[in-house]
N, C-alpha and C positions, 0 to 999 in steps of 0.2 A: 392549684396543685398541678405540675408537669403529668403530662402523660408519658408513661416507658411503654416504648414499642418495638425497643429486641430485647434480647436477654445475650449475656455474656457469660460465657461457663469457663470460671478457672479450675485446674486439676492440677493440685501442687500440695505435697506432702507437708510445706513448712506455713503454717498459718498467719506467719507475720507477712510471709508476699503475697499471704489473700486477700491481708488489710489493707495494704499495700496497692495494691490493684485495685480494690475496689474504691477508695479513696482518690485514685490518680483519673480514674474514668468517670466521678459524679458529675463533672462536667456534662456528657456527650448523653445524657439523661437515658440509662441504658439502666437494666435490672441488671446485678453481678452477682452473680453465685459461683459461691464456694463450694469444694468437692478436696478432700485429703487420699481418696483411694480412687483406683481405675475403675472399679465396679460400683462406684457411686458416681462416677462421671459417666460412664455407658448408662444407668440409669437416670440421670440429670438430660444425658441426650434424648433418651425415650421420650422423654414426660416432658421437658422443658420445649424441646424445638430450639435449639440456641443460633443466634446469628454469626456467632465466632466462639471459638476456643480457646485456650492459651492453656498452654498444656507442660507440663514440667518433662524434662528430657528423661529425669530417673525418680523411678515412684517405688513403694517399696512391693514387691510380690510381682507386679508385672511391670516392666520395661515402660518407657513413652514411645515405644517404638512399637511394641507389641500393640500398643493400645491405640496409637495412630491406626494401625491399618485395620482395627475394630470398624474404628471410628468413617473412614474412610467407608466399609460394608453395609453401614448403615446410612449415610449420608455423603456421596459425593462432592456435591455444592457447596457444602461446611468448610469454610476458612479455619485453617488448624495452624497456630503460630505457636512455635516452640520455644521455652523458656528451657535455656542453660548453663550450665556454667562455666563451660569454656566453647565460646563462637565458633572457636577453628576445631572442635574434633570431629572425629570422623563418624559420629550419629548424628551432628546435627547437618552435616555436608550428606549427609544420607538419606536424610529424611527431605531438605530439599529437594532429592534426585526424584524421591517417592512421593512429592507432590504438597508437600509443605506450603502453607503461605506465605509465612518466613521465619525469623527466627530471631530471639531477643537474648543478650546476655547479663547473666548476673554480675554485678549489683545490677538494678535496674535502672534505669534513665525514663523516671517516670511522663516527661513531656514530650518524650520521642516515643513511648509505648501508647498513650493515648494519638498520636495523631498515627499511627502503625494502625490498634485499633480501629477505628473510625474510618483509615480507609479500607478497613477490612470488610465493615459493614457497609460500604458502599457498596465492595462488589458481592456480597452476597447478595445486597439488593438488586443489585444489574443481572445477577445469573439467576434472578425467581423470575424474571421478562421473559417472554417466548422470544426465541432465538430469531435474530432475521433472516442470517443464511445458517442452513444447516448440513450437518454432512453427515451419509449413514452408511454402514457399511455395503448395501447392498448398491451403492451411488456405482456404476463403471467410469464415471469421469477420471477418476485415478489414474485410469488407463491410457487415457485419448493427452493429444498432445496441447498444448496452450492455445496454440494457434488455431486450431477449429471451436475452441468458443467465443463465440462473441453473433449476437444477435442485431447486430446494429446496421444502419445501411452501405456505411462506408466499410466495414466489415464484408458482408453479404454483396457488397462489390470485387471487392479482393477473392472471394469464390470465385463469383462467373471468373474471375482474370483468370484464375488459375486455369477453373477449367475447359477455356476458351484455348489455351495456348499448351498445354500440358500435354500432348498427343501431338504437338506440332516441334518441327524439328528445330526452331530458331534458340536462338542468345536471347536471354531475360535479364532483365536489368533491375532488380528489388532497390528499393530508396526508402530510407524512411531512421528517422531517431536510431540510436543505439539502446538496445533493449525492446525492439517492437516485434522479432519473433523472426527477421532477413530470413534464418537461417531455416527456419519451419516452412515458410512459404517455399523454399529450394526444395525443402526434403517434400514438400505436398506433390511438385512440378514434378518429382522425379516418380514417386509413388503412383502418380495418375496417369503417367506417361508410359510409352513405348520402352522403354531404357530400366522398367523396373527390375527384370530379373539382374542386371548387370551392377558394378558396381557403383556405391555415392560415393566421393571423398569430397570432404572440406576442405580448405587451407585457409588461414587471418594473414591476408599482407601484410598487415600493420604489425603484427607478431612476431615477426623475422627482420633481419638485418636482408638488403639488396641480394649480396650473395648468397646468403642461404636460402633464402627465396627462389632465386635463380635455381639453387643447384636442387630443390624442395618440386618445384614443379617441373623441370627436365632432368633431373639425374644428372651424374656425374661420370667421368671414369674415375679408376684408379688412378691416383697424381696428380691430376686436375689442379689440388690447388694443394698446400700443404699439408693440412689434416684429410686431405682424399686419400686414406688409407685402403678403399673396397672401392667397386664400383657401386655405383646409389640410381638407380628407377625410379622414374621423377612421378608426381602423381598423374601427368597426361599419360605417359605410357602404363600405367598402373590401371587407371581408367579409362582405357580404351573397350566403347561398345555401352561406357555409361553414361554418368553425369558428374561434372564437375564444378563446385561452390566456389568460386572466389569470394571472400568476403572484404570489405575495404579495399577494393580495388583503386581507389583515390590514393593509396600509399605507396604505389607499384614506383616505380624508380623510370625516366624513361626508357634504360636500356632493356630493363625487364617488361617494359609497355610494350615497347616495339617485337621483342620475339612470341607475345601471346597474339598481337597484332597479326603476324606473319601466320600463328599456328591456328588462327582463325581463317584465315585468307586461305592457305593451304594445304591445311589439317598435316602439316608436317614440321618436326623440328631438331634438332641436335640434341644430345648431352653436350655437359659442359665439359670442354676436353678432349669432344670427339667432332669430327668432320666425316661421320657416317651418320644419314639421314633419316628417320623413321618414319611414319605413315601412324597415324592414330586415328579416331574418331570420336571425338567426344563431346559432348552437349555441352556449353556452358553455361551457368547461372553465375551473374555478378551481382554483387551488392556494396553498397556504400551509405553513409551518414554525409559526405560533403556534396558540396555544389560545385558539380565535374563543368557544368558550363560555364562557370566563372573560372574553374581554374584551367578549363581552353584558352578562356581569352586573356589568362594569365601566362599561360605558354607552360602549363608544370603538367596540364595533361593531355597526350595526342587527341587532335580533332580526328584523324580517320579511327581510333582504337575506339573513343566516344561514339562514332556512328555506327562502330559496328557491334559494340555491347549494346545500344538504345535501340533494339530491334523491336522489344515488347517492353516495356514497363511497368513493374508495379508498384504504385505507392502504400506505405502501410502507414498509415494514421498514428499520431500519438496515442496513449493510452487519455490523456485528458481530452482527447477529441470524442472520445467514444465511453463517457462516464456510465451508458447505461449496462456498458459488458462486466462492469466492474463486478458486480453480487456473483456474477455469473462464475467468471473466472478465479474471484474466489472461492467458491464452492468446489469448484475444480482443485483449485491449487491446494486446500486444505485435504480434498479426499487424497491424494496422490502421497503428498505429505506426511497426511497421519502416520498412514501405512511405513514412508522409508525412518519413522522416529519412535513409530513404533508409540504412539499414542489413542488410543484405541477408545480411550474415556470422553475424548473431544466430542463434544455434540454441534457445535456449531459457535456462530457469535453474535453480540447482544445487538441491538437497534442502534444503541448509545457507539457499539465502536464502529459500526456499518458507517452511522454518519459521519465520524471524524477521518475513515476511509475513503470515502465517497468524495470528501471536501477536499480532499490531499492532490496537491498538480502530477505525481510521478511523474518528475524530471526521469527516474529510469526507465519507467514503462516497464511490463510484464516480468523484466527480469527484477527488479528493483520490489513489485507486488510479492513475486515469488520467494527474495529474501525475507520480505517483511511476515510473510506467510512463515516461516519456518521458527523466525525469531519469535514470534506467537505462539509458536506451537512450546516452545524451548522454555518458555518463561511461562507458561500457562500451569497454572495449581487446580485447575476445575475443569468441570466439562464446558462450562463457558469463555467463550473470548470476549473477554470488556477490555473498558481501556484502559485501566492497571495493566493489562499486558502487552499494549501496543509499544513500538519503539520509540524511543526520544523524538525523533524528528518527525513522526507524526502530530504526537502533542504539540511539538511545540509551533508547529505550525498553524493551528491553530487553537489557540488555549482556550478562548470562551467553547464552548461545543455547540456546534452546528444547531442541535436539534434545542438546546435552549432557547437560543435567540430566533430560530425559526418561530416556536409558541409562541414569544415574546409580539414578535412582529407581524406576522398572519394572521395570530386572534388577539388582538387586543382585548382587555378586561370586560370590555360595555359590546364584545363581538357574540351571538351566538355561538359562534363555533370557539368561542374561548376553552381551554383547559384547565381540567384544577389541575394542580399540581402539587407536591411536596415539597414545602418551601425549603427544606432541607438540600436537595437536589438544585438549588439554585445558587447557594451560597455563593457570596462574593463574585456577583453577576447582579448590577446594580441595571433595574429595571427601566426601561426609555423613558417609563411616565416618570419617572424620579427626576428628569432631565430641564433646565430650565426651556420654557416656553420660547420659540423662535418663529417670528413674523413670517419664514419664507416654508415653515412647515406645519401643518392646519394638524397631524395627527399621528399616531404611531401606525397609521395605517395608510398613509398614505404617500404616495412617491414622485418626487418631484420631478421636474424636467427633465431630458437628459439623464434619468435612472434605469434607462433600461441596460439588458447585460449584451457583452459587445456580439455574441453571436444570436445576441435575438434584434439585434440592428444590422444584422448584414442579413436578417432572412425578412427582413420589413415589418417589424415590431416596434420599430422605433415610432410609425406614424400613430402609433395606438395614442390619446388622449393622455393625461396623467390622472390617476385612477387610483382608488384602492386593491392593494395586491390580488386581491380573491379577482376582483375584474378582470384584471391582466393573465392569470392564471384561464380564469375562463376563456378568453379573448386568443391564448394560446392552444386549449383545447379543441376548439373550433377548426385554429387553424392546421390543425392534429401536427402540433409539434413532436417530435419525435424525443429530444432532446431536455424536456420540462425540467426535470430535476436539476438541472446544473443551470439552466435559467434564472428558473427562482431564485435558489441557492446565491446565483451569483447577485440579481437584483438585490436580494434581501442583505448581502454582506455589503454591500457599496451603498445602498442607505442608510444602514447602520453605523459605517465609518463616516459618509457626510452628516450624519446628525451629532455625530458624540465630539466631532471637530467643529461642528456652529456651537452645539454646546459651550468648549472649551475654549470656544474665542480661537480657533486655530494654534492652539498649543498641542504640539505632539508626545511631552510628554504628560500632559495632563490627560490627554486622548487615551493615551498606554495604561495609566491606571484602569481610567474608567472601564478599559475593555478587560484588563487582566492580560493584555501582551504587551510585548518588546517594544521600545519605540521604533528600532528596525523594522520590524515587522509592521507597523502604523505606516512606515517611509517607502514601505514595498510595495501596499498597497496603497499609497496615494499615488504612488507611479503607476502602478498596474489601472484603476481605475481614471485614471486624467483629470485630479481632482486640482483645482485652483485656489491654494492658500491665500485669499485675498479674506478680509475683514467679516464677510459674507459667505466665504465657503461655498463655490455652489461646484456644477459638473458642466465640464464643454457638452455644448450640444452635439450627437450624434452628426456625423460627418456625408 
């Protein structure tokens, strides 16, 4: 006899789409109750505890609208999928807005509503988990700006920088990815510095054509150029007594190189149009994504303009350099968030999407987090964020989920620290011990030569023995890694890709099954890992 271990509450006045429903779900071995009136499904909620809803758009006496937001007073967490008759009206585009899980139309398409179902029970299951990060109203992080969170050391470097140089009069020069916060660290220099009462302006080089540029940071006169219809006050005269952002400065033009060059040299400069000379004073902070040394010795950028923005330097790290700010800055980013979407219900998010967060490269860094942040908030039907709500290129990045094949691989079956688990929760995630036996691997626990992850071989982890993970874990502890979590993580994903390719004889797309991703994604990472498609499958030795 199967065990049922949710219940399923339909609330639908026409009893053929009870039978209907309940028939289409005895697959997913789920208890379905029937209810024909709204005061028998608020009483079915009491008593029952239901894992999900489906709930009829129009019932007779009270609305499914009315009765949604019942439902909603009594249980939050409750996935409520609305059944209608027509997709596109404007109660079901409504109830979406109001927090819907989703929404199915008549007739019914009974193999699209079971799997609709069943992912609905999943994330009730994910949102009963205590939240990993959480957000509460009285959090102030809302407040505070992206750039002062982060706990990390190469973080907590970029302080001292700031506040080393911030009270000092010279040209800073920010570097770092697009999306890493350039423009926060300018506005920190200006904040902490001497120049705070006066004013900030930004300008993006890259965002202007040569001329506007030119005429954007010294002004114009009247007739200047054709459309000089007024005279225009460029931002150094605007800012004078402040501080001034250049950002992508690598896109300046030389002619426009050479006049900041001068109005550095001698804090004076022209309009365009005028041959009467001004006197200003203003701090600069540059910033850039490209490599201004290479394009010296390219001749695209002046060598004296380079010496005189590299006066202080600050680097700001990838967001993938510094995995462990990530909880942090999400926390931040969602209190801030809530508040401008006006989602007040969000309590936080689950383990399961932390991990598949966690594991993600942000190629955008912070601002890229802070979209992804939003879009979660946008698509979110509960107080939990699972990963039904994350965005495509999360998932699909990686499709197994992190925290599976961690259990998998860290406690093997015959490990005391193994986990039980819900086999349910594993589906179509085919277990290593399932995997044929290979002579060059003794165990699911254990890691072969050359497995270590590449930033625990540039900190000398490489020399560590080849061991079982918990060893190496410990072995890292010791050496009070800072950095563990993207370690492991890494270690654990690159033995897992070299054992399911010894498996497969080196077939990448039989690999792609096995894992449940892309073969692309198999081909991305055997580049990113330096693995050798030879007959044997093995990993270059650490360098």
């Amino acid at each position: 006899m199967k065990t049922v271990t949710s219940t399923v509450l339909v609330i639908d006045d026409d009893r053929t789409i009870l039978l209907q429903i309940s028939r289409a779900l005895e697959p997913l071995d789920v208890h379905v109750e029937g209810v024909t009136t709204a005061q028998a499904g608020l009483e079915a909620i009491r008593t029952l505890k239901p894992s999900v809803v489906l709930l009829d758009l129009v019932l007779p006496q009270t609305s499914g609208m009315e009765l949604f937001q019942r439902i909603k007073d009594l249980d939050r967490r409750l996935p409520v999928v609305f059944i209608t008759a027509d997709a596109a009206s404007e109660s079901a585009i409504g109830a979406i807005s109001l927090g819907a899980y989703d929404y199915v139309a008549k007739p019914l398409h009974l193999a699209q509503l079971q799997q609709l179902v069943s992912k609905a029970l999943e994330t009730r299951r994910l949102m009963s988990v205590p939240v990993a990060v959480s957000v509460t109203d009285d959090d102030k992080a809302g407040d505070q700006g992206d750039f002062f969170v982060g706990r990390s050391p190469r973080m907590l470097e970029v302080f001292k920088e700031i506040g080393r140089v911030a009270q000092q009069n010279v040209t800073v020069l920010v570097r770092g990815e697009s999306g890493t916060g350039k423009e926060l660290v300018a506005r920190a220099i200006y904040q902490f510095g001497s120049r705070s009462t006066r004013p900030f302006m930004a300008v993006n080089c890259a965002a202007l054509p040569d001329t506007l540029l030119e005429s954007e940071l010294f002004g114009h006169e009247k007739g200047a150029f054709t459309s000089a219809d007024r005279r225009r006050i460029g931002k150094f005269e605007q800012c004078n007594g402040g501080t001034l952002f250049l950002d992508e400065v690598g896109d300046m033009s030389p002619l426009t190189q050479g006049k900041v060059l001068r109005l550095l040299q001698e804090q004076r400069f022209e309009r365009v149009g005028s041959n009467d000379t001004i006197e200003t004073n203003v701090r600069l902070v540059a910033a850039t994504n490209r490599p201004l040394e290479q394009m010296v010795q390219d001749g695209r950028f002046r060598a004296d303009l380079f010496y005189r923005l590299n006066v202080v330097t600050i680097s700001l790290p990838p967001l993938r350099e510094r995995v462990e700010d990530i909880p942090l800055l999400l926390k931040y980013s969602f209190s801030r968030a809530r508040r401008e979407l006006d989602k007040p219900d969000v309590e936080g998010l689950s383990p399961d999407a932390l991990a598949l967060l966690m594991a993600y490269p942000w190629p955008g860094n912070i601002r890229e987090l802070q979209s992804v942040v939003r879009q979660c908030l946008l698509k979110c039907t509960g107080p939990v964020i699972v990963p039904d709500f994350l965005p495509a290129a999360i998932l699909d990045y990686q499709a197994v989920p992190r925290e599976e094949v961690t259990n998998r691989v860290f406690f093997p079956e015959n490990s005391p620290a193994s986990i039980s688990r819900d086999p349910s929760s594993t589906a179509g995630v085919r277990p290593l011990s399932q995997l044929p036996e290979d002579s060059s691997v003794a165990g699911a626990a254990h890691v072969p030569n050359g497995m270590l992850p590449t930033h625990a071989q540039a900190s000398g982890m490489s020399d560590l023995p080849s061991s079982d993970i918990g060893q190496l874990i410990e072995a890292r502890l010791q050496a009070g890694s800072t950095n563990l979590y993207a370690e492991a993580l890494e270690m654990m994903e690159k033995y897992l890709l070299t054992r399911v390719l010894q498996a497969s004889q080196a077939n990448q797309s039989k690999a792609a099954e096995i894992l449940g991703i892309t073969r692309g994604k198999v081909r991305d990472r055997i580049a990113a890992f330096g693995i050798n498609l030879d007959k044997n499958v093995s990993i270059d030795p650490p360098r």
